[in-house]
C-alpha positions as CSV (number, residue, x, y, z in Angstrom):
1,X,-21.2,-1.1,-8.5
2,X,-21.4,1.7,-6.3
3,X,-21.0,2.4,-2.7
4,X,-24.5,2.0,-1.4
5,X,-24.7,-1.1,-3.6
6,X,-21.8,-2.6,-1.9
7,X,-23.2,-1.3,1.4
8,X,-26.4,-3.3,0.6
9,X,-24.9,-6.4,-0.6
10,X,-22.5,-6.8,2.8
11,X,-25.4,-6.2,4.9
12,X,-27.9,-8.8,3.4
13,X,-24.8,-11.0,3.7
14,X,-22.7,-9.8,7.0
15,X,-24.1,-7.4,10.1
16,X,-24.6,-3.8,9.6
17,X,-21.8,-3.2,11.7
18,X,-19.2,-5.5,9.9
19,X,-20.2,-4.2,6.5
20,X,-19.7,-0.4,7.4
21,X,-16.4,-0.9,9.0
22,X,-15.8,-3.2,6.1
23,X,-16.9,-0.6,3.9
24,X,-14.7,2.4,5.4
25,X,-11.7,0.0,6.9
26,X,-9.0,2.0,3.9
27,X,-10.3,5.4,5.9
28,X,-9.5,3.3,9.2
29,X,-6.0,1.9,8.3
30,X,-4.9,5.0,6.6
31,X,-5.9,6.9,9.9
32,X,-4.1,4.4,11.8
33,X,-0.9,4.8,9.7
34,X,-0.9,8.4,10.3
35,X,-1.7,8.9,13.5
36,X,1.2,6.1,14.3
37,X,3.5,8.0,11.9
38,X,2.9,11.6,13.0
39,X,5.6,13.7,13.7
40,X,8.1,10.8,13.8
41,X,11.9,12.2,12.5
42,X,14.0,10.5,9.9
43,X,16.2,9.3,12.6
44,X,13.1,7.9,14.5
45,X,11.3,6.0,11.4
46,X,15.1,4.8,10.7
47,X,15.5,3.3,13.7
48,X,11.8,1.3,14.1
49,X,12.7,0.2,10.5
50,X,16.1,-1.1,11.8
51,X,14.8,-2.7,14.8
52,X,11.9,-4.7,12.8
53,X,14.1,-5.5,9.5
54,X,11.1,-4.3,7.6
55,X,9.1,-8.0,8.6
56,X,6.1,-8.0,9.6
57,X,3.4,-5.6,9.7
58,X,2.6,-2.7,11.7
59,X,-0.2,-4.6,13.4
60,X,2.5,-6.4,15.4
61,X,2.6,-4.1,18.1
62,X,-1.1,-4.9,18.6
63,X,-2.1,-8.6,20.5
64,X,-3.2,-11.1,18.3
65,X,-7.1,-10.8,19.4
66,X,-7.1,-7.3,18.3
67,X,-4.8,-8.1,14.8
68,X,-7.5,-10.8,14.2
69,X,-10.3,-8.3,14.6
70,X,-9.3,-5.9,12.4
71,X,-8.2,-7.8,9.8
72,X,-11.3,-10.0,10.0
73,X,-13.2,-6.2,9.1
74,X,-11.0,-5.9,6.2
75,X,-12.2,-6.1,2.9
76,X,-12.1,-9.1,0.5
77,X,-10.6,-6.2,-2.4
78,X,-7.2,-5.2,-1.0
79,X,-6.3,-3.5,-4.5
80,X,-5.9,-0.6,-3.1
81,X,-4.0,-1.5,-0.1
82,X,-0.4,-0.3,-2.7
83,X,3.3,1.0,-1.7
84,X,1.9,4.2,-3.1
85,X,-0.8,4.4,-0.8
86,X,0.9,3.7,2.7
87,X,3.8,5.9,1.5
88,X,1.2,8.2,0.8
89,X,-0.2,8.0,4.4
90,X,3.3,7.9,6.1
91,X,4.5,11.0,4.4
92,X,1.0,13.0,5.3
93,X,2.2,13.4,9.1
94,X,6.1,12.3,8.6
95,X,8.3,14.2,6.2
96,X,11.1,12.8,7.6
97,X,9.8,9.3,7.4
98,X,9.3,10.0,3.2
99,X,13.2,11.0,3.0
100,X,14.5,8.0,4.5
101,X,11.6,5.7,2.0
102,X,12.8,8.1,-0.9
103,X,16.7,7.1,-0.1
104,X,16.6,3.8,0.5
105,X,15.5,0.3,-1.5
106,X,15.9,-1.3,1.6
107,X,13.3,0.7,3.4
108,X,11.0,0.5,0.4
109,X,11.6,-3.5,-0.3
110,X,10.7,-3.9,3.3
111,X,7.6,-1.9,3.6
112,X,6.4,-3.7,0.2
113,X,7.1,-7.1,2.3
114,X,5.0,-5.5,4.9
115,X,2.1,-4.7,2.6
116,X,2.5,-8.6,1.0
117,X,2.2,-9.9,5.1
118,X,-1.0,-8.0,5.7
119,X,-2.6,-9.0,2.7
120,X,-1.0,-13.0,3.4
121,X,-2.7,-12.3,7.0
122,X,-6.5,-11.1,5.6
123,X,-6.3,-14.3,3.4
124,X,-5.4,-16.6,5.9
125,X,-8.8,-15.7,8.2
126,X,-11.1,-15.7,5.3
C-alpha cells in the first residue's frame, strides 16, 4: 500500500490532522532526536547516559500530557522505530555521541531498552 493509500485509510478512520502527523510522526521523532542531540560532546552524551542508567525514554523530560500526545500520534507500525535508526539520528548532529554508542555495550543495551519502553508506552495507550 502506498503513502496516499495509507493517507486515505487513516482519514476515513481518524481526523485529518491525526493521520498526517500519524503519517510523518518517524520525520517528527527523528527531528526531535536530533535537534535534542545536536552538538552534544562525548563527555556530555556520557554523562546524560550516566545520570538516566539508559531507563526510560527520551520523552521523560517532557510532562506526561505532552508524552501522551505524542505517542497517541504515533503509528500502530513501529518497525522502523530500530537501534539503527536512532543511532542513525543521534550520530547526524553528535559525532561524539556515536563514539561513546560505538565503545560501549552498556550505552548500546541501554538505548535498545529505551527503544523497547517507547514502543511498551505506544502499546499501552492503544
Amino acid at each position: 500500500m502506498g503513502m496516499l493509500e495509507d493517507i486515505t485509510k487513516k482519514i476515513n478512520t481518524t481526523s485529518i490532522a491525526s493521520a498526517i502527523i500519524s503519517e510523518f510522526f518517524p520525520e517528527t521523532l527523528g527531528g526531535f532526536i536530533t535537534e535534542y542531540f545536536s552538538g552534544m560532546s562525548a563527555k556530555e552524551f556520557y554523562h546524560l547516559f550516566k545520570n538516566t542508567n539508559g531507563k526510560g525514554t527520551i520523552l521523560d523530560f517532557l510532562d506526561e500530557q505532552t508524552q501522551h500526545k505524542l505517542l497517541s500520534f504515533a503509528p500502530d507500525d513501529l518497525s522502523w522505530l530500530t537501534f539503527e535508526w536512532v543511532v542513525d539520528k543521534i550520530g547526524k548532529e553528535s559525532p561524539g555521541a556515536l563514539s561513546v554508542i560505538a565503545s560501549s555495550p552498556s550505552v548500546r543495551d541501554g538505548i535498545q531498552r529505551q527503544i523497547d519502553e517507547f514502543k511498551r508506552r505506544k502499546i499501552l495507550i492503544l
